[in-house]
C-alpha positions as CSV (number, residue, x, y, z in Angstrom):
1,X,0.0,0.0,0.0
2,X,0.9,3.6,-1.2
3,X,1.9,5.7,2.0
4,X,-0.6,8.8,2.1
5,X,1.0,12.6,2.1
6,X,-2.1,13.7,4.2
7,X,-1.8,11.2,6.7
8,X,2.0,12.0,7.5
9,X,2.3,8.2,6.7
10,X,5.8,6.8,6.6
11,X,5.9,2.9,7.6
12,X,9.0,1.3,10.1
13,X,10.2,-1.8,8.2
14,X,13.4,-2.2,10.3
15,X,13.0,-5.1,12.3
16,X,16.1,-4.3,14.7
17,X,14.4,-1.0,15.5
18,X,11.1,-3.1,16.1
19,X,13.1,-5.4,18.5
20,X,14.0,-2.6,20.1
21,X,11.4,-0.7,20.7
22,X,9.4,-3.7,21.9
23,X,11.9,-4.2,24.6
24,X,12.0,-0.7,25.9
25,X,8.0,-1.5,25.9
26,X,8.4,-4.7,27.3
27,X,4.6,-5.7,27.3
28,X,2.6,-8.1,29.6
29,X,-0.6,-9.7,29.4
30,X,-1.7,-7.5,32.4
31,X,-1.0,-4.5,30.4
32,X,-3.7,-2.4,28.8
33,X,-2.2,-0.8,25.8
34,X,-3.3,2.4,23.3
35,X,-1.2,2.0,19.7
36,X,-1.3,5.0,17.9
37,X,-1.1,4.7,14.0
38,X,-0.4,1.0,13.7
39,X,0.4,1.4,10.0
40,X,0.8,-2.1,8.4
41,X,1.0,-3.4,11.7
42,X,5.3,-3.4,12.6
43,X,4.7,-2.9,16.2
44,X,1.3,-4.6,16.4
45,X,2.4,-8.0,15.9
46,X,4.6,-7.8,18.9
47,X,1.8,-6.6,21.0
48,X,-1.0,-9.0,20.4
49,X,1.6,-11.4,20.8
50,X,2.3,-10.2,24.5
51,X,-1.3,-11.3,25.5
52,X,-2.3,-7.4,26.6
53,X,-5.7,-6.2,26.1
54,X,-4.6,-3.6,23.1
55,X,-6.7,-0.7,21.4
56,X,-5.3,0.8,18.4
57,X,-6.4,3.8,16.6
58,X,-5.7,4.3,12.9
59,X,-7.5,7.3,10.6
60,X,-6.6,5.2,7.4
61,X,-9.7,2.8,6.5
62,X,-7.3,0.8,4.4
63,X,-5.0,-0.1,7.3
64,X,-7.7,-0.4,9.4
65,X,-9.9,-2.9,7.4
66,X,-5.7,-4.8,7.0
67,X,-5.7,-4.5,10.5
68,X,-9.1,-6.4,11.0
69,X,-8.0,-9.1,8.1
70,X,-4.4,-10.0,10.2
71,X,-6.0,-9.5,13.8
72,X,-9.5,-10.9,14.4
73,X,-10.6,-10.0,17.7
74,X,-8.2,-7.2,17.7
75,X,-9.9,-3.9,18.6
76,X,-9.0,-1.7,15.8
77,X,-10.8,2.3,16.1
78,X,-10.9,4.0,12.8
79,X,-10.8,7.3,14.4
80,X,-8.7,10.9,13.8
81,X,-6.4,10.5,17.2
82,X,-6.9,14.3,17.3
83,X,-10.2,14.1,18.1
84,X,-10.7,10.7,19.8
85,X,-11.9,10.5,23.0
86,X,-9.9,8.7,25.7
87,X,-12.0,8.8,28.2
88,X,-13.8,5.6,26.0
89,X,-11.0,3.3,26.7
90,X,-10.4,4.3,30.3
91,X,-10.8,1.2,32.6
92,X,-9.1,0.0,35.9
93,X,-5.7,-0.8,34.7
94,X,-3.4,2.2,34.1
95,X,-3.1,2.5,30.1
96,X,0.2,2.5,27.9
97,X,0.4,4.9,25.0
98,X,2.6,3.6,22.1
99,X,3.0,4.7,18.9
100,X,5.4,6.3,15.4
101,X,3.4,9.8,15.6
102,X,3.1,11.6,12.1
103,X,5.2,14.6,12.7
104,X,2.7,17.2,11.5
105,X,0.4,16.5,14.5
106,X,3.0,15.5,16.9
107,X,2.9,18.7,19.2
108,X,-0.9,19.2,19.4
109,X,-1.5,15.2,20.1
110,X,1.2,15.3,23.2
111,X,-0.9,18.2,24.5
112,X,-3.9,16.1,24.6
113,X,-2.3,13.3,26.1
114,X,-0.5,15.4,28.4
115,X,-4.5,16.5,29.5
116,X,-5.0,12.6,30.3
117,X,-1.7,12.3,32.2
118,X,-3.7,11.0,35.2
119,X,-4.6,7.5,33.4
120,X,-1.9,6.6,31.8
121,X,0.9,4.7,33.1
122,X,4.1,5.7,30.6
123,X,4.0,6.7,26.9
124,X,6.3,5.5,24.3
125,X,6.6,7.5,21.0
126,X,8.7,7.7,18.1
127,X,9.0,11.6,16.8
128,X,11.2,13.5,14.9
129,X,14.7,13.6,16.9
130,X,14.5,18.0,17.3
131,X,11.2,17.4,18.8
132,X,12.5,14.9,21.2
133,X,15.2,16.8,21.9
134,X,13.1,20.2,22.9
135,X,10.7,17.4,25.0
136,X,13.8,16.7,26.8
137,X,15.8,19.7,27.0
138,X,17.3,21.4,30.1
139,X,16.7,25.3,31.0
140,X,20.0,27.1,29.1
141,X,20.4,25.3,27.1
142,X,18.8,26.3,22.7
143,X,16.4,23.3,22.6
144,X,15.0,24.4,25.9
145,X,11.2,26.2,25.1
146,X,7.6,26.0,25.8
147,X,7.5,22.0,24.9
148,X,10.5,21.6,27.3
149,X,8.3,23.0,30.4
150,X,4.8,21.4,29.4
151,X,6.2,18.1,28.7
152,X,8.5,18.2,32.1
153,X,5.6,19.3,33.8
154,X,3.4,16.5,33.3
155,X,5.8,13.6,32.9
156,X,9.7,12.8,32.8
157,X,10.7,12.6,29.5
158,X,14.3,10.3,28.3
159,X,15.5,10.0,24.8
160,X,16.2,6.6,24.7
161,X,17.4,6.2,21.1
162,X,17.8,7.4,17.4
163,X,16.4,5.6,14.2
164,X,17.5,6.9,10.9
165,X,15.7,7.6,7.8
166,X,16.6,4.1,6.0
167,X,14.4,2.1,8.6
168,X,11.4,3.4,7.0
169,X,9.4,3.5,3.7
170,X,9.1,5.8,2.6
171,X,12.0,7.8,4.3
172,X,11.6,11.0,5.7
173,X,14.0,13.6,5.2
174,X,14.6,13.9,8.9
175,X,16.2,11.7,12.0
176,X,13.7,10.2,14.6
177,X,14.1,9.0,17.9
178,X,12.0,7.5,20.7
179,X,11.1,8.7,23.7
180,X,9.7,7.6,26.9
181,X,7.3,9.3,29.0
182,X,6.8,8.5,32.3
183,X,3.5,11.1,34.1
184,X,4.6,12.1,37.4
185,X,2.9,10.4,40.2
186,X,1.9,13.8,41.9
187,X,3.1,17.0,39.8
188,X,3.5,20.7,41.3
189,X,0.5,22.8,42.0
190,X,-0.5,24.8,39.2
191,X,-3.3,27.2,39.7
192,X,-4.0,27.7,35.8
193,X,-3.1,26.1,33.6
194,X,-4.2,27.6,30.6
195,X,-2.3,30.9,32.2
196,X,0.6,29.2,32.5
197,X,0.5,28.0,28.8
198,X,-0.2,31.8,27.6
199,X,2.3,32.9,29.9
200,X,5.2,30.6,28.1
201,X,4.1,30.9,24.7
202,X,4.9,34.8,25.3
203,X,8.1,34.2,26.9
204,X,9.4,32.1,24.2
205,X,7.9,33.9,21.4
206,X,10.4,36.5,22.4
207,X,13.1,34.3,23.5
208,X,16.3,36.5,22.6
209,X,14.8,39.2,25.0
210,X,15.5,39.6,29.0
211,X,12.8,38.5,31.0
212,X,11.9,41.7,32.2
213,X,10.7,42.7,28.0
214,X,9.1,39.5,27.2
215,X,6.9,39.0,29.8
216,X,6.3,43.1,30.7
217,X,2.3,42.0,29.8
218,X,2.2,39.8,32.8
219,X,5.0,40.8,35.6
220,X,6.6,44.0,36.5
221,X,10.2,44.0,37.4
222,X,9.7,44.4,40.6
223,X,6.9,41.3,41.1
224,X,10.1,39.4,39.4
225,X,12.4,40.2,42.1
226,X,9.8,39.7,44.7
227,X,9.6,35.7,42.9
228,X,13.6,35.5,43.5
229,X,13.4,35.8,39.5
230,X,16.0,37.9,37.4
231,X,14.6,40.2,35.0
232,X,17.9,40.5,33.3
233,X,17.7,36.4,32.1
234,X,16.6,35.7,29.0
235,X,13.5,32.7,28.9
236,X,15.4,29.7,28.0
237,X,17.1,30.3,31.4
238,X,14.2,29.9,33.9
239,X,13.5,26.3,35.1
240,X,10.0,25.4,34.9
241,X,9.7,25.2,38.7
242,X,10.0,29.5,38.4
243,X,7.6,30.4,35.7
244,X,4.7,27.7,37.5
245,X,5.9,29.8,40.8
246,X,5.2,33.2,38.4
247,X,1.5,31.8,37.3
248,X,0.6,31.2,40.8
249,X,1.2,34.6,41.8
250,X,-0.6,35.6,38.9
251,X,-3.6,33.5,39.4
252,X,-3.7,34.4,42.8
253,X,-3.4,38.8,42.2
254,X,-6.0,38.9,39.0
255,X,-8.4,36.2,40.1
256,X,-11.2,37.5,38.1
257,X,-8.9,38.7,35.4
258,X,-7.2,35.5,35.2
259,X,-11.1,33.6,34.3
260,X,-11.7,36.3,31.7
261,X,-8.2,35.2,30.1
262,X,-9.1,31.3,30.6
263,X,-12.2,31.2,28.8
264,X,-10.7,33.6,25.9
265,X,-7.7,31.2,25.0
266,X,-10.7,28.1,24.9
């Protein structure tokens, strides 16, 4: 089967790379486990082999009615991930995310997950390597942005290894890599977080500026000092512990103004 431009389709063939990723999975009958974008079914094979009671969701009805054919039994979801609803697979037993994400909806699907952090277990993905870099990324250093915080926030997040273009078809121009995801148990109290994501998408829209220009909206110089915050850093410096300390403080002084802002970014 062709691989589809819209669908971001490019299909893992390597079967080292499969090996490996199945062990960093490592899946048990006792496991209750979400594959995103089974393709032709690399990854599957593996799974339903494990014994675990597996969902997959695939927006191609060709590879889903394949799927069906190779699989009976197998619960196969012809849905748009973007839109799918999670909350229909949620049951007792902690679920496992797995999948090769199509890079053009990469960032806003980890955003939705990240909303379900509290039922899932740990998330393994293979994205483009820059993406898991940023995902990964420590404060000072140039991959360190919005995606760095978010995704730190909700889970810890370890680059476990590359895959090049060759071990798919057909190849994409880029390098990936997998990552693991792991949702903290108990994360830090954050007031708003829709705030908090406006907040950073300012900060690191004007990255190259000091603190003290690109969040002038939001803080004065002095509420930075009074945070322990230096308005002379620049926003790649600030470890996400600060700017969750700096929406607090917001959340708490513009209460009212802080649900008019909520409801506008919905």
């Amino acid at each position: 089967m062709r691989a589809r431009k819209r669908f971001g389709q490019n299909f893992l063939h390597d079967q080292q790379v499969i090996q490996r990723i199945t062990g960093a999975i490592r899946p048990l009958p006792s496991d209750h486990i979400l594959e995103i974008g089974p393709g032709h079914g690399a990854l599957t094979q593996d799974l339903v082999a494990s014994g675990c009671h597996l969902h997959v969701v695939e927006i191609d009805r060709d590879l889903a009615a394949e799927l069906r054919l190779r699989y009976p039994g197998l619960d196969v979801i012809e849905a748009d991930i973007l839109t799918f609803d999670f909350n229909s697979i949620r049951s007792d037993t902690p679920l496992r995310v797995v999948g090769n994400l199509p890079y053009n909806i990469s960032t806003p699907l980890l955003f939705k997950l990240y909303a379900h952090a509290e039922m899932i277990k740990d998330m393994f993905f293979m994205l483009q390597l820059e993406v898991v870099e940023r995902m990964a990324a420590a404060p000072s250093t140039s991959n360190y942005g919005r995606l760095s915080i978010m995704s730190q926030y909700f889970c810890a997040a370890e680059k476990l290894f590359e895959v090049a273009p060759a071990s798919f078809t057909p190849q994409p121009k880029v390098t990936s890599a997998i990552v693991q995801l792991v949702p903290h148990v108990q994360q830090a109290p954050l007031t708003d977080i829709k705030l908090f994501q406006k907040m950073l998408t300012q900060a690191f829209s004007l990255r190259r500026k000091t603190l003290r220009n690109a969040l002038k909206a939001f803080l004065s110089e002095a509420e930075m000092l009074a945070l322990a915050i230096d308005p002379g850093s620049r926003p790649e410096n600030i470890p996400g512990a600060d700017y969750i300390r700096c929406a607090n403080y917001l959340s708490s002084r513009d209460a009212p103004a802080t649900a008019v802002t909520a409801a506008a970014v919905e």
